[in-house]
C-alpha positions in Angstrom: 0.0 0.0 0.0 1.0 3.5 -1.0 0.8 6.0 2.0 1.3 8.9 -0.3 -1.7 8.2 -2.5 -3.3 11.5 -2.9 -6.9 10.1 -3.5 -7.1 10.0 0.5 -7.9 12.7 3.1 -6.7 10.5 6.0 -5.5 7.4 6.8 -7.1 5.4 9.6 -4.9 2.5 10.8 -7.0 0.1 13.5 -5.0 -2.9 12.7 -5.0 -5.6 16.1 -8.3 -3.9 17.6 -11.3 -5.8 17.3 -14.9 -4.9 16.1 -16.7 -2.5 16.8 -13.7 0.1 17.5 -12.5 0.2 13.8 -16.3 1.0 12.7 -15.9 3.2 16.0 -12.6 5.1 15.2 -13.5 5.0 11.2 -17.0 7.0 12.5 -14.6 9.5 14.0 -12.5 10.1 11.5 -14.6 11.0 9.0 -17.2 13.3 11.2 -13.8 15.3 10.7 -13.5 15.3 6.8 -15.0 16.8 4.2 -18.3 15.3 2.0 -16.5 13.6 -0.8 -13.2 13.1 0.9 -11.7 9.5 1.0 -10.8 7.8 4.0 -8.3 4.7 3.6 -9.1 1.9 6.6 -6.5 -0.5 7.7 -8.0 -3.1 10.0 -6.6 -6.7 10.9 -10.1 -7.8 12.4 -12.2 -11.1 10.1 -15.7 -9.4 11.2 -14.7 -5.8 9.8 -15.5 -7.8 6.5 -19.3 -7.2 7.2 -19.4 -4.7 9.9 -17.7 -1.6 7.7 -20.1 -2.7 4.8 -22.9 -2.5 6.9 -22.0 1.0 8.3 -21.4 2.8 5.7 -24.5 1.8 4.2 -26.5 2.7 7.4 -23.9 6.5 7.9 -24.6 7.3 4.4 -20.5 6.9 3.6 -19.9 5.3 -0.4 -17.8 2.1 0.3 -15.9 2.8 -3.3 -13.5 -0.4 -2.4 -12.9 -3.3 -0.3 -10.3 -5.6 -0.4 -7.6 -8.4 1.5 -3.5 -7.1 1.0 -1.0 -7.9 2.6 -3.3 -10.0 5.5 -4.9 -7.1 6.1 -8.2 -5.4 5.1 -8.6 -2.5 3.2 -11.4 -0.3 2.7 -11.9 3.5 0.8 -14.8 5.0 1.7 -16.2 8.5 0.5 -18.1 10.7 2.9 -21.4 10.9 2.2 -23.2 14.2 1.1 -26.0 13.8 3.6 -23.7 11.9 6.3 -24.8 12.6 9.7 -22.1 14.7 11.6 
């Protein structure tokens, strides 16, 4: 993974903490960017896999991608126009 990728507003690193802080820290996080900005999540947790998914639908937040690299899970997600602050 590229850290100076310039699609992303902010990195969010949760690797070794278990569900629900990553959907936790990931909420907080992006109540502090921008609608439209990318956030990059880098969790180590197997249950992120449907709990991120699942938030972003119900926040409003556009999962753009998800995928496995390096063992670990990656997800961009855009802030949502309408996402509750």
């Amino acid at each position: 993974m590229d850290d100076t990728d310039e699609r992303f507003a902010a990195h969010l690193d949760v690797t070794g903490m278990l569900c629900p802080m990553p959907v936790l820290r990931a909420r907080r996080k992006l109540d502090d960017l921008s609608p439209g900005d990318m956030l990059l999540v880098e969790a180590s947790d197997p249950a992120v896999v449907q709990d991120m998914p699942a938030f972003c639908s119900m926040a409003g937040h556009t999962l753009v991608m998800a995928r496995v690299e390096g063992g670990k899970y990656l997800f961009e997600i855009r802030k949502g126009e309408g996402a509750e602050e």
